[in-house]
Backbone as JSON, one array per atom type, in Angstrom:
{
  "sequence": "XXXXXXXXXXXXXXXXXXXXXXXXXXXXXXXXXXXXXXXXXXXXXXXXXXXXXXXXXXXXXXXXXXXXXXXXXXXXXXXXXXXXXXXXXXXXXXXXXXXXXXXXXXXXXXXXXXXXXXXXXXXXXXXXXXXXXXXXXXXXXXXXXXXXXXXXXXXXXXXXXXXXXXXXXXXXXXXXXXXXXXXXXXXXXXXXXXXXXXXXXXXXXXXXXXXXXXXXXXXXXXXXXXXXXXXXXXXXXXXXXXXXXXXXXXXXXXXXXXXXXXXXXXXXXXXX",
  "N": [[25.13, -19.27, -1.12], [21.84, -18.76, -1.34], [19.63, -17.27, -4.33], [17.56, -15.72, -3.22], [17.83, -15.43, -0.85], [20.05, -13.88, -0.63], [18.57, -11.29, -1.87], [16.97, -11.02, 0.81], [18.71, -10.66, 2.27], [20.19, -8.35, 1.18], [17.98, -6.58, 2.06], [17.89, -5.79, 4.46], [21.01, -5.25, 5.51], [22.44, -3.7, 2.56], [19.99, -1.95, 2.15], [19.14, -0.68, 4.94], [19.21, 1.52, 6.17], [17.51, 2.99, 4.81], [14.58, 0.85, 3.94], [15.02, -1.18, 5.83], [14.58, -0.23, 8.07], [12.88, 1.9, 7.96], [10.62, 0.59, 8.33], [10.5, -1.65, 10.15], [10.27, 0.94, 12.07], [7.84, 2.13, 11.57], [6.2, -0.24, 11.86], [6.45, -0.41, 14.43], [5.78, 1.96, 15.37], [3.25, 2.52, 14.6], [2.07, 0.84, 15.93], [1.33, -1.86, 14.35], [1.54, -4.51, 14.44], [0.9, -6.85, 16.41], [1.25, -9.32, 18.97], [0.23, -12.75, 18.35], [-1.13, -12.04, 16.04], [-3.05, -12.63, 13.08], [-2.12, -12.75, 10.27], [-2.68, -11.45, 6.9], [-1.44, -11.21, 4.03], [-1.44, -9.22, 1.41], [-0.28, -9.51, -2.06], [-0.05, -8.23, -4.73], [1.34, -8.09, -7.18], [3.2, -6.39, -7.81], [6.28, -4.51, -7.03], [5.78, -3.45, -4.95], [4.37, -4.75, -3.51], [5.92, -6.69, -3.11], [7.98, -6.71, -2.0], [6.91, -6.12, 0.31], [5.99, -8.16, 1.14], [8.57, -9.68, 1.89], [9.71, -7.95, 3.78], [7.96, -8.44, 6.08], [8.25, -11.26, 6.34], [10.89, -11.09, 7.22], [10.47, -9.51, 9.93], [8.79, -11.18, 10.83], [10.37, -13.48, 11.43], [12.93, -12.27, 13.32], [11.95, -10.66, 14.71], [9.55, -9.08, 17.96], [7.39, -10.26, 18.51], [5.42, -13.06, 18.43], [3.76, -14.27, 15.63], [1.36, -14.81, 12.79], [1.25, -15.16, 9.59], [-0.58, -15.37, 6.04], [0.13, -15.6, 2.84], [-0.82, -13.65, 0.28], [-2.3, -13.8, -3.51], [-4.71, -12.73, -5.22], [-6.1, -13.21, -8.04], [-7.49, -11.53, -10.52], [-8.21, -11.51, -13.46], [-6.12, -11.86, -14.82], [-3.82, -11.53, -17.21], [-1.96, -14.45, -19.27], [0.81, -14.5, -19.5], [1.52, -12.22, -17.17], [0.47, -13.2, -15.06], [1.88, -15.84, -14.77], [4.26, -14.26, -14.51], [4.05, -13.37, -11.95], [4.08, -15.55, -10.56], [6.61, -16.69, -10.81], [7.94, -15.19, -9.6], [7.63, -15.35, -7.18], [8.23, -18.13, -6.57], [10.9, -17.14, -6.99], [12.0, -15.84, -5.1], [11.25, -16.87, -2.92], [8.53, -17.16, -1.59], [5.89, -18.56, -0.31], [3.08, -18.35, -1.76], [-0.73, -18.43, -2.32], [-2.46, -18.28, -4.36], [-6.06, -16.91, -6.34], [-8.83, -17.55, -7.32], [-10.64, -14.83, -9.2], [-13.25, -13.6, -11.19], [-13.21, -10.31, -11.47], [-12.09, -8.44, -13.2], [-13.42, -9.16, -15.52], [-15.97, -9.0, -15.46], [-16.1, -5.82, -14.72], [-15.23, -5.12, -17.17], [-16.7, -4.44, -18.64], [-18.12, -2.37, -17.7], [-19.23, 0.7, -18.03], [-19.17, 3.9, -16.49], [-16.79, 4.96, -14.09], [-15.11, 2.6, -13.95], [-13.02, 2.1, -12.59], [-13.05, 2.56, -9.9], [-15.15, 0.46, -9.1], [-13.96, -1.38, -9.25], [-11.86, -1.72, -7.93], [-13.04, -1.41, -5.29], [-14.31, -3.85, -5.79], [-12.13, -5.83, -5.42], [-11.48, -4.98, -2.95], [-13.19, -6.2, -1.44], [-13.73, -8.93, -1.91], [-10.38, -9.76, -1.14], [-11.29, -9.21, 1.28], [-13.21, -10.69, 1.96], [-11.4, -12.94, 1.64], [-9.29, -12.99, 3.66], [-10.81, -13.32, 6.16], [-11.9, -16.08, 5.75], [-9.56, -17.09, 5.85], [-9.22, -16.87, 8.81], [-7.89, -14.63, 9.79], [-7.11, -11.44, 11.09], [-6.17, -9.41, 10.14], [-5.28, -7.15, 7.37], [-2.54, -6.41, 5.21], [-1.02, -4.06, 3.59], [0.46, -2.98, 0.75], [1.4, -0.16, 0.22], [3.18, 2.78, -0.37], [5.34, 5.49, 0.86], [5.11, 7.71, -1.32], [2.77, 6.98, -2.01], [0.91, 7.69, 0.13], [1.56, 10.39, 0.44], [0.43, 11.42, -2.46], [-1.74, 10.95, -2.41], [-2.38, 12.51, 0.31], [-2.51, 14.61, -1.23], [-4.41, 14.55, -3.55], [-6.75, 14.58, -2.02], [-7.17, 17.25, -1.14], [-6.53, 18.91, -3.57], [-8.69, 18.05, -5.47], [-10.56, 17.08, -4.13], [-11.46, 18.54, -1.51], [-10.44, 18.22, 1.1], [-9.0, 17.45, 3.79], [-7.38, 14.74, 4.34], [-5.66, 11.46, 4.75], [-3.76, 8.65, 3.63], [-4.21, 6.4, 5.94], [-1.92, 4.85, 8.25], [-3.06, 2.7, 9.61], [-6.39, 1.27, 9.58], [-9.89, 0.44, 10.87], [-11.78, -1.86, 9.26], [-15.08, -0.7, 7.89], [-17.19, -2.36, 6.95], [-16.25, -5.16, 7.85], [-16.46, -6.61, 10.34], [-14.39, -6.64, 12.89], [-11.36, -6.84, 11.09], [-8.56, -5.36, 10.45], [-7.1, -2.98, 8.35], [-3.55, -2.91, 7.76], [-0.51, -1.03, 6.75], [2.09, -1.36, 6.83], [4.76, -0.3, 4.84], [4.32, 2.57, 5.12], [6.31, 4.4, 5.49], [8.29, 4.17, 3.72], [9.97, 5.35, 0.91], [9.33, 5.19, -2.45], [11.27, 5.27, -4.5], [13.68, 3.85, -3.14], [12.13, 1.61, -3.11], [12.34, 0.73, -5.69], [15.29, 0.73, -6.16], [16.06, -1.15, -4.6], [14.51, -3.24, -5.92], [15.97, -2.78, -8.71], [19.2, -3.07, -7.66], [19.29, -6.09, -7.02], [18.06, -7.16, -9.63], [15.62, -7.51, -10.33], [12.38, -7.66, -11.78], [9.27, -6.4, -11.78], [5.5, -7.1, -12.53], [3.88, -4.24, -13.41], [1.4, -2.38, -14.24], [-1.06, -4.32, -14.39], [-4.17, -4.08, -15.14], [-6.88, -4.28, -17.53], [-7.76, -2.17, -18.52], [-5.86, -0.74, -19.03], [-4.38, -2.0, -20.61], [-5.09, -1.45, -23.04], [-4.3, 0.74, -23.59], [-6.27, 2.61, -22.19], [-6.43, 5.2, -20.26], [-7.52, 6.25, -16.96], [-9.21, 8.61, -15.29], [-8.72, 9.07, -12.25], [-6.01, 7.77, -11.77], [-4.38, 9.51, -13.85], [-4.84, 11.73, -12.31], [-3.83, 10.96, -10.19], [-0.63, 10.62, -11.13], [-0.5, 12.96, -11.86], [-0.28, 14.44, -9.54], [2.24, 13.29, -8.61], [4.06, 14.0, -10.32], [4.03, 16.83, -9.59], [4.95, 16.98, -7.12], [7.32, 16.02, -7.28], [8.83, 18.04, -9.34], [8.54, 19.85, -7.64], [10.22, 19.32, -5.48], [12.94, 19.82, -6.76], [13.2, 22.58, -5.54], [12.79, 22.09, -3.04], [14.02, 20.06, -1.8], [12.74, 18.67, 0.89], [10.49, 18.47, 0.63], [7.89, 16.54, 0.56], [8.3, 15.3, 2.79], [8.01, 17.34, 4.35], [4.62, 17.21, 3.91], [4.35, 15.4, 4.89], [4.92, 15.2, 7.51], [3.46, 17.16, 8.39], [0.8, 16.31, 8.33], [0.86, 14.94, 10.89], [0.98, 16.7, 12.46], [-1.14, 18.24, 12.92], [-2.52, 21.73, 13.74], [-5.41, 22.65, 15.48], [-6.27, 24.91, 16.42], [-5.6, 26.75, 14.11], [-7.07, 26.36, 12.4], [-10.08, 26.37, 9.71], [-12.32, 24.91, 10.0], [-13.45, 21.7, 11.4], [-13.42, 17.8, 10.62], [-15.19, 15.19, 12.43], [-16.11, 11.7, 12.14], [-17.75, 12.05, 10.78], [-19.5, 14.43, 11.33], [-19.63, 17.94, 11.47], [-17.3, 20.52, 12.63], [-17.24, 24.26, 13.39], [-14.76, 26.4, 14.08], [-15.82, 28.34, 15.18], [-17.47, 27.8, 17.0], [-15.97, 27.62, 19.46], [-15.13, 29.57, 19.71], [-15.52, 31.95, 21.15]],
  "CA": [[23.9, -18.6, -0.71], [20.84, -18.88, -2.59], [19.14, -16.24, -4.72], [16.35, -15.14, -2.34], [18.78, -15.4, 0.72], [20.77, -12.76, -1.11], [17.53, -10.52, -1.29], [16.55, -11.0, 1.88], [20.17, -10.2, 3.26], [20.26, -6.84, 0.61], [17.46, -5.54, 2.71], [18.82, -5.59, 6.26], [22.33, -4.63, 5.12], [22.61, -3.13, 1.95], [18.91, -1.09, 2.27], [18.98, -0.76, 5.53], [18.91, 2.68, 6.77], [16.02, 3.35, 3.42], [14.33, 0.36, 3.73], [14.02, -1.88, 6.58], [14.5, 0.56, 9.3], [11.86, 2.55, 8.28], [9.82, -0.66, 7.98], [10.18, -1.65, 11.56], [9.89, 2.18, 12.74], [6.22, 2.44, 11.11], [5.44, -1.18, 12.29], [6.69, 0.06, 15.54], [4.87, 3.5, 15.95], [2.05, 3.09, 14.45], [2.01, -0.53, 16.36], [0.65, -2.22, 13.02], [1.64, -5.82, 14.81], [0.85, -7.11, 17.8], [1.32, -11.02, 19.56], [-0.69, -14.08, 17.68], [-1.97, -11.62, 15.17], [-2.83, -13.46, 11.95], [-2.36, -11.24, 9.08], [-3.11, -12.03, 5.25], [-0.11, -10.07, 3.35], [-1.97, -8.92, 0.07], [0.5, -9.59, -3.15], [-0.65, -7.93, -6.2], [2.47, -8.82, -8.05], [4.24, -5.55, -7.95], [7.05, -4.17, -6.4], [5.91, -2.61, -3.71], [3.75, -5.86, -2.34], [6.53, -8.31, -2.91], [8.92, -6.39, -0.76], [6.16, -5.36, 2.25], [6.13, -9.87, 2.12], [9.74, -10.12, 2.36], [9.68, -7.43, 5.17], [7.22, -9.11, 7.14], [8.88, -12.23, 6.49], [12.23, -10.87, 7.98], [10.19, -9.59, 11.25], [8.77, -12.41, 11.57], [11.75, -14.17, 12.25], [13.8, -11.75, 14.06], [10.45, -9.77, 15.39], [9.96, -9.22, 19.19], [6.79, -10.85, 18.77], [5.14, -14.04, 17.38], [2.61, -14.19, 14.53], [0.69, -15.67, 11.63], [1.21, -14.64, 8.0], [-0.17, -15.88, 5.17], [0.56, -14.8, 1.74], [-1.91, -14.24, -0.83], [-2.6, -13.29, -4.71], [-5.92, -12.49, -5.56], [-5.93, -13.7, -9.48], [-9.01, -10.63, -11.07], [-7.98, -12.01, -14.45], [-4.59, -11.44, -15.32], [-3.04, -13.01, -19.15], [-1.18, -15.95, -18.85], [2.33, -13.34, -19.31], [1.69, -11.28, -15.8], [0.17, -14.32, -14.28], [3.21, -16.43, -15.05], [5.86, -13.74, -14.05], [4.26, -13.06, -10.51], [4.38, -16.76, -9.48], [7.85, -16.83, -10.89], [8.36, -14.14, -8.93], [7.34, -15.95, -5.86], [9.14, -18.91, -6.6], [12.46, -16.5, -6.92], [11.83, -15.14, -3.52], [10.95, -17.72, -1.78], [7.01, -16.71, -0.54], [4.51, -19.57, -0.26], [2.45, -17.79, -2.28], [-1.66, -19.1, -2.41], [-2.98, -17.91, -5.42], [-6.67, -17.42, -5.91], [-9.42, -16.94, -9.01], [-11.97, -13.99, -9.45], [-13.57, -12.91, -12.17], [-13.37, -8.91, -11.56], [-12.02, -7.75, -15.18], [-14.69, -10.0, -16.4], [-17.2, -7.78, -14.83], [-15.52, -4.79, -15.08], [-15.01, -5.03, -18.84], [-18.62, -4.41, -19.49], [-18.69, -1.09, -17.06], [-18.15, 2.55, -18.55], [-18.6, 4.66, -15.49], [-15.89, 4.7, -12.96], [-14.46, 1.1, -13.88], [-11.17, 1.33, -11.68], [-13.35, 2.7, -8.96], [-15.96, -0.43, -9.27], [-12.64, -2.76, -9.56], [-11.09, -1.24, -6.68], [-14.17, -1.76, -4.43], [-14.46, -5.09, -5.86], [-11.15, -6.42, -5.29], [-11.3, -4.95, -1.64], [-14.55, -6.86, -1.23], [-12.54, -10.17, -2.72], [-9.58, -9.61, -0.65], [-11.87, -9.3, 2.82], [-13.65, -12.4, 2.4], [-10.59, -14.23, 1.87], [-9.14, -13.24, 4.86], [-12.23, -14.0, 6.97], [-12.24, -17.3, 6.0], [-7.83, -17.77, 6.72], [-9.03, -16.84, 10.09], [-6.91, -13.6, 9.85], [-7.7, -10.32, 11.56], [-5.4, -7.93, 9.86], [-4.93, -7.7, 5.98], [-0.99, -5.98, 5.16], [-0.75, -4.24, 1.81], [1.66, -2.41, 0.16], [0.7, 1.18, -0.16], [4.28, 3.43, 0.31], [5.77, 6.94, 1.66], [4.92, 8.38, -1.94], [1.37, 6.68, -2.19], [0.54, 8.8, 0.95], [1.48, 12.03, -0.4], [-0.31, 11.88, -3.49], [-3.34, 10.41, -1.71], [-3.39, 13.56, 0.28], [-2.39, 16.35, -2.15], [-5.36, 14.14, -4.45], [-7.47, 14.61, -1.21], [-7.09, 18.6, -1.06], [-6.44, 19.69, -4.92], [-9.86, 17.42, -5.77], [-11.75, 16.67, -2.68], [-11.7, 19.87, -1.0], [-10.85, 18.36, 2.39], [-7.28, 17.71, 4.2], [-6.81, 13.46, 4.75], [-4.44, 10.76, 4.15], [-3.86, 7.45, 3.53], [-3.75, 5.73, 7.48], [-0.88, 3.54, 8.76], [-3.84, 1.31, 9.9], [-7.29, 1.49, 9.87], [-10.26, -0.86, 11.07], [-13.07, -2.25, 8.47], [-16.18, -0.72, 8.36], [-17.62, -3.19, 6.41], [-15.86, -6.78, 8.05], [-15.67, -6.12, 11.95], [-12.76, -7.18, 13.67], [-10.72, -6.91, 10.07], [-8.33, -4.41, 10.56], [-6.26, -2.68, 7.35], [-2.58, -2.29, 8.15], [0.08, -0.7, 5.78], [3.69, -1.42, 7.07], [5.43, 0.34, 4.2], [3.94, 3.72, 5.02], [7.76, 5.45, 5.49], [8.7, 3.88, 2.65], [9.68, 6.19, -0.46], [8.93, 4.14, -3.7], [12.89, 5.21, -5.18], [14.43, 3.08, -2.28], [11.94, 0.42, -3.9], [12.78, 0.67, -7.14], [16.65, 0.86, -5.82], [16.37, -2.62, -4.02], [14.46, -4.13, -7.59], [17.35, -2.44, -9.61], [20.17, -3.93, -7.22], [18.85, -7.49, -6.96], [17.66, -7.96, -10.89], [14.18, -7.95, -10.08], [11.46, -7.13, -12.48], [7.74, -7.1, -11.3], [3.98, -6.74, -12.81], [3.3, -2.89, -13.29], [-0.26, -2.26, -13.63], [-2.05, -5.45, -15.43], [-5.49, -4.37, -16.03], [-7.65, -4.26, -18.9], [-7.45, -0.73, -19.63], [-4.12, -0.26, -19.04], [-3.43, -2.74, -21.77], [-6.24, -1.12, -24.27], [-4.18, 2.24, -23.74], [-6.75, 3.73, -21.81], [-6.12, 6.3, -18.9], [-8.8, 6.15, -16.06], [-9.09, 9.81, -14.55], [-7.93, 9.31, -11.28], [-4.4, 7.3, -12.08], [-4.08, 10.52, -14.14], [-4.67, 12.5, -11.6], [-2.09, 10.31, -9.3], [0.19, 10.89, -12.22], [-0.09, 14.78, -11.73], [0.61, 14.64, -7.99], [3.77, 12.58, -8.42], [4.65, 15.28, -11.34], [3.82, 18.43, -9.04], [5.93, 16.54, -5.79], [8.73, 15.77, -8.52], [8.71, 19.33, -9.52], [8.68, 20.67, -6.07], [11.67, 18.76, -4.74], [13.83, 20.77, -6.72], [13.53, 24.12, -4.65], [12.67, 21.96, -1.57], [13.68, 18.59, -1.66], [12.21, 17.61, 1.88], [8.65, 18.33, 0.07], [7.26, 15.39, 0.55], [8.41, 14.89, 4.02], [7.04, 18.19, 5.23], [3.68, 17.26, 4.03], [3.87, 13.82, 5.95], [5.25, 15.3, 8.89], [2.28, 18.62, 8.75], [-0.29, 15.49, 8.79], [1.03, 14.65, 12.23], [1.44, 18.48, 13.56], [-2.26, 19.4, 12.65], [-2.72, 22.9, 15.03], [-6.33, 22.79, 15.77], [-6.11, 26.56, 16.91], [-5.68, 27.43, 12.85], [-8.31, 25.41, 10.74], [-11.63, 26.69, 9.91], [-13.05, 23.73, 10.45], [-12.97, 19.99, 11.16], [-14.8, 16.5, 10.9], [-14.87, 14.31, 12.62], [-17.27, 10.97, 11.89], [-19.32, 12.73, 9.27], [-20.19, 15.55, 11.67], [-18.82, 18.97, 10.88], [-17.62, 21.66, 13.67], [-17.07, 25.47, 13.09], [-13.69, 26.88, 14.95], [-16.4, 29.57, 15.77], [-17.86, 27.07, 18.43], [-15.07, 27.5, 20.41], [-14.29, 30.88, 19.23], [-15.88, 33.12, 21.96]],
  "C": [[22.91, -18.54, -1.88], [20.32, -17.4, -2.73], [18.39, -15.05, -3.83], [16.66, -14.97, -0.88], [19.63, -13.7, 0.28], [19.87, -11.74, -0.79], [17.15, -10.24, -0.3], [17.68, -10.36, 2.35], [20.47, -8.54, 2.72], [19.03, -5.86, 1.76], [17.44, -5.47, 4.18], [20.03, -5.16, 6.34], [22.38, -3.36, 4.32], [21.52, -1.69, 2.12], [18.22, -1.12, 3.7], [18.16, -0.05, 6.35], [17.16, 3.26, 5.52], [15.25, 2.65, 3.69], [13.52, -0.37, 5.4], [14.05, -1.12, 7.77], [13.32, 1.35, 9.6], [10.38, 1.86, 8.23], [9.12, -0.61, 9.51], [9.59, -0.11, 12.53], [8.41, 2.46, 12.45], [5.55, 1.31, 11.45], [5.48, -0.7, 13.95], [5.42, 1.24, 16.26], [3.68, 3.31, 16.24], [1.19, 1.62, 15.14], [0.76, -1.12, 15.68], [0.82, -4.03, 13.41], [1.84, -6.52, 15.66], [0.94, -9.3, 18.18], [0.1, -11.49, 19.14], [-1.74, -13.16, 16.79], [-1.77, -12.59, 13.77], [-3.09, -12.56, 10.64], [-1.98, -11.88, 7.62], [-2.32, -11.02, 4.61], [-0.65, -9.92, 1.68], [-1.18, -8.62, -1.31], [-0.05, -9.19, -4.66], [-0.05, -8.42, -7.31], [3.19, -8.09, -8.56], [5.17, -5.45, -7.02], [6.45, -4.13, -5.24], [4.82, -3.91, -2.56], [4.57, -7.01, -2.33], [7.44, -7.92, -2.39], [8.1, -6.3, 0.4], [6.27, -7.46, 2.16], [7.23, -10.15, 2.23], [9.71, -9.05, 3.64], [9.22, -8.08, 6.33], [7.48, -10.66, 7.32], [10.26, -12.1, 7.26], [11.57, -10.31, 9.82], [9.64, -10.31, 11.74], [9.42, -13.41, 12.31], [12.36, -13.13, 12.95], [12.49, -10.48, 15.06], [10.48, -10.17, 17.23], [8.46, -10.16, 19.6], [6.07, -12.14, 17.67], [3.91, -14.08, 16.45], [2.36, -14.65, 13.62], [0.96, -14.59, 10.74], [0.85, -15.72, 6.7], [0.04, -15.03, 3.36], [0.06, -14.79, 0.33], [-1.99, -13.35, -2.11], [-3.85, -13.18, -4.96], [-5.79, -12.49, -7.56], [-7.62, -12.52, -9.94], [-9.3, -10.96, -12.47], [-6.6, -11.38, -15.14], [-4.39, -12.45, -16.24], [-2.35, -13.43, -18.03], [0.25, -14.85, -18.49], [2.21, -13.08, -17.44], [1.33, -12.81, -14.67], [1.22, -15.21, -13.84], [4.54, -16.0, -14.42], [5.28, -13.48, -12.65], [4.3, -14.62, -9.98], [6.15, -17.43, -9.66], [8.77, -16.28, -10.01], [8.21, -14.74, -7.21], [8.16, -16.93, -5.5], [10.58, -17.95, -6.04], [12.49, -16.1, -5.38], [11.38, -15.81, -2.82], [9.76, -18.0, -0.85], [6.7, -17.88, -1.0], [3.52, -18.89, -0.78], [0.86, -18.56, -2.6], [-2.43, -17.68, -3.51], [-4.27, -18.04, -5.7], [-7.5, -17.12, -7.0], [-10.39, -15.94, -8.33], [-12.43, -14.11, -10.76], [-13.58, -11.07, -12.57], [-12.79, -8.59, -13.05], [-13.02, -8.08, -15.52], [-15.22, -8.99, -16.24], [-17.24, -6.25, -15.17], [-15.62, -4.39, -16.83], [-16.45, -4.33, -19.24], [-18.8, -2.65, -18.92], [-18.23, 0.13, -18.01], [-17.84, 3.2, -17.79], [-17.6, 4.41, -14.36], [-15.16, 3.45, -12.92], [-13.37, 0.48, -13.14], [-11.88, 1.79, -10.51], [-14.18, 1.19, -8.21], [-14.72, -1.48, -8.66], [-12.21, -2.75, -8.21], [-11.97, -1.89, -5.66], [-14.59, -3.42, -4.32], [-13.75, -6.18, -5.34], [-10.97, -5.99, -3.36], [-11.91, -5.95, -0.82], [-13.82, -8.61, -0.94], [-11.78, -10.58, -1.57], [-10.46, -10.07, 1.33], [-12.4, -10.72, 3.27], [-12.36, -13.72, 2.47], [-9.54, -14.01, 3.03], [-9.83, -13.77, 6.31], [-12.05, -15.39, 6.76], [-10.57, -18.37, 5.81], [-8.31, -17.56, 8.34], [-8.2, -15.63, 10.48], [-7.45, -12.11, 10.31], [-7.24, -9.22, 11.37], [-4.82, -8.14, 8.29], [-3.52, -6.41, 5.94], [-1.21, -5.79, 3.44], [-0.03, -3.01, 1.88], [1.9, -1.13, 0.03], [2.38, 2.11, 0.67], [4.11, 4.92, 0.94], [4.27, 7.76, 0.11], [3.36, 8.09, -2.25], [0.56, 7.85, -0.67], [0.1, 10.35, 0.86], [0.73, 12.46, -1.36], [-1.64, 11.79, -3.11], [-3.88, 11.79, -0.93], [-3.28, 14.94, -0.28], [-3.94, 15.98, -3.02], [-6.8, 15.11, -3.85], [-7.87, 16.28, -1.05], [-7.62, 19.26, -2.36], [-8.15, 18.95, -5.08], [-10.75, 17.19, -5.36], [-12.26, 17.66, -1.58], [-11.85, 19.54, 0.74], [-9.5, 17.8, 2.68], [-7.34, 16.2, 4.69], [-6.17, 12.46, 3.84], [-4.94, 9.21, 4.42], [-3.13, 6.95, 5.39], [-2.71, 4.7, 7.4], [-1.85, 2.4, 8.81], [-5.76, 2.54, 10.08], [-8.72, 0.23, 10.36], [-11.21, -1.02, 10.05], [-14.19, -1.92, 8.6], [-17.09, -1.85, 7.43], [-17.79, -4.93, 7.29], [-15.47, -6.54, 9.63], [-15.06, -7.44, 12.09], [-11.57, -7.63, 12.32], [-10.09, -5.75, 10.48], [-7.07, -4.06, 9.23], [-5.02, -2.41, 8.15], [-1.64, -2.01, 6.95], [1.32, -0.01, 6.26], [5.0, -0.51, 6.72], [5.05, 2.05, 3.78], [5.25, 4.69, 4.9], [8.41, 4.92, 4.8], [9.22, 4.58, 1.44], [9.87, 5.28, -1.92], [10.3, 4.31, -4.4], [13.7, 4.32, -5.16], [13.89, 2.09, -2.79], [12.62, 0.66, -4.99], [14.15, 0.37, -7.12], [16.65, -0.43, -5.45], [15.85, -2.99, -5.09], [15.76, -4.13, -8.59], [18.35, -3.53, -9.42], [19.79, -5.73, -7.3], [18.05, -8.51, -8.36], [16.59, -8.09, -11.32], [13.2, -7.52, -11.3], [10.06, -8.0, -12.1], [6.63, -6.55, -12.82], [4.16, -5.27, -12.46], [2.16, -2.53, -13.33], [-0.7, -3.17, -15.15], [-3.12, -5.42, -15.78], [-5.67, -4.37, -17.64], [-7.63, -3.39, -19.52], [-6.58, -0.39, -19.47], [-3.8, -0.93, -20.28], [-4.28, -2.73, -23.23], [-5.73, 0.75, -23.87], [-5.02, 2.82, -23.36], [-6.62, 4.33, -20.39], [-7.54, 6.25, -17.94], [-8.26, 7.75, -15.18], [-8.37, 10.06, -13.57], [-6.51, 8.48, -11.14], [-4.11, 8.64, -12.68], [-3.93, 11.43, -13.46], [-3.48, 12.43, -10.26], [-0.87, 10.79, -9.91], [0.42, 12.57, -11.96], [0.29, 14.92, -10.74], [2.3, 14.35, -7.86], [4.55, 13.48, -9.43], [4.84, 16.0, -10.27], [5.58, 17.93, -8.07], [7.34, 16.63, -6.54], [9.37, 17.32, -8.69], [9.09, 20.25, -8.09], [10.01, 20.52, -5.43], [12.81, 19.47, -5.1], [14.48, 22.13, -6.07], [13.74, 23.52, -3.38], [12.39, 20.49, -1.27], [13.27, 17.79, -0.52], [10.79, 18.23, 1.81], [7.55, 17.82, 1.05], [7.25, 15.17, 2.2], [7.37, 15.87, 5.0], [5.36, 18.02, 5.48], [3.48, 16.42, 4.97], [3.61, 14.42, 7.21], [3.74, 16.42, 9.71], [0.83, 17.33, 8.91], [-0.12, 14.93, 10.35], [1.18, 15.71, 12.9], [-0.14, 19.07, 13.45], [-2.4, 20.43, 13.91], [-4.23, 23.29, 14.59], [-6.71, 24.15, 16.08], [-6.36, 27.25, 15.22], [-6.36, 26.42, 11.58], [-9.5, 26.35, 11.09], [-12.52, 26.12, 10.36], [-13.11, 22.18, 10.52], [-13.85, 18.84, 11.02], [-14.22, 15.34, 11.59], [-16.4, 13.21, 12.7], [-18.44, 11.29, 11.71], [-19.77, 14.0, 10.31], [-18.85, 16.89, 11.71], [-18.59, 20.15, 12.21], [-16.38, 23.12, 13.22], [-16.02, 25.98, 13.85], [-15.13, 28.4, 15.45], [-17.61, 28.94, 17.44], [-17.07, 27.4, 19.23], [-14.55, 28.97, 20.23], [-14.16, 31.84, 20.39], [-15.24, 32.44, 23.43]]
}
């Protein structure tokens, strides 16, 4: 059995009940994949996007329905090093991997304010057009259980308003593009647990200021969520879960108030 057969077989067996069960159950629910969808699987060159393309490579084949995938890197300027180890990394695993150039660091490099916000925006931008022109109507990226949570404790402690990172959402920007994000019941451990078991070592975060030691505010502030949650688990280790689960229980009866598409309504509308 070859290397990447092994992998593939660790996460239907070995990481089953962690892994791909809760794979299919969130492709399932949140029905993130429907017949002759063509979906562009977004590979950064970490963990957590080079398992959501072996996932979607395993329901593809054994899936109840048929579909397009293709499987793409978006190159922003990554050294030769990170560059090197994610197509190695592709090789090892077996993706068809289409690799592609930007310039975003370039650009970036020059900014002071907000530079991972700019990047971010940029690389979404990037990412959209090159599905548009695979012909693809649904881009697949990596974003887990624990990316959720911090997204909406970030969203509360900082933002002063109660939402989360969506299973799926559609493009307001690229109509008929729709975001999906497979590995939403995911918890990033169980990754790290299938890299461990299988040898793996990915790309951790390759920018520019990551590798000039500098901290960008809101990774820091990610960084404190995943502290607090960490912290929390000890008194009440299904934390994390409760919050997920309280984003699907909202009781409309006990908010002050809600929005919906930018307009704001008062529980005192409905009060009398």
């Amino acid at each position: 059995m070859e290397k990447y057969q092994e992998i593939e077989r660790s996460i239907i067996k070995k990481f089953r009940k962690d892994i791909w069960a809760k794979f299919v159950k969130a492709v399932s629910e949140y029905e993130l994949i429907k017949e002759n969808d063509k979906i562009m699987v977004c590979i950064s060159g970490g963990k957590d996007s080079f398992l959501l393309a072996k996932c979607i490579e395993e329901i593809k084949k054994h899936g109840k329905y048929p579909f397009e995938a293709h499987y793409v890197c978006m190159n922003p300027g990554y050294n030769d090093k990170n560059k090197k180890l994610i197509l190695e990394n592709a090789k090892k695993l077996n993706i068809d991997l289409e690799m592609f150039e930007s310039d975003i660091f370039e650009i970036v490099d020059n900014v002071e304010k907000s530079p991972c916000y700019l990047c971010a925006r940029m690389r979404r931008g990037c990412l959209y057009n090159k599905a548009k022109e695979l012909g693809c109507n649904k881009i697949a990226l990596g974003h887990h259980f624990d990316d959720v949570i911090e997204t909406t404790l970030l969203s509360m402690f900082y933002g002063s308003e109660i939402k989360t990172m969506m299973p799926k959402l559609h493009s307001e920007n690229f109509e008929g593009l729709e975001l999906i994000r497979p590995m939403h019941m995911i918890k990033e451990e169980d990754i790290i647990a299938w890299c461990k078991y299988n040898d793996l070592t990915f790309i951790n975060c390759a920018c520019r200021f990551t590798e000039k030691a500098s901290i960008d505010e809101s990774s820091s502030k990610r960084k404190e969520m995943k502290n607090l949650v960490k912290e929390m688990r000890k008194t009440n280790p299904n934390v994390d879960y409760n919050i997920y689960k309280a984003l699907d229980n909202v009781n409309l009866n006990c908010v002050i108030g809600t929005k919906k598409d930018g307009d704001y309504e008062s529980f005192l509308k409905h009060y009398e």
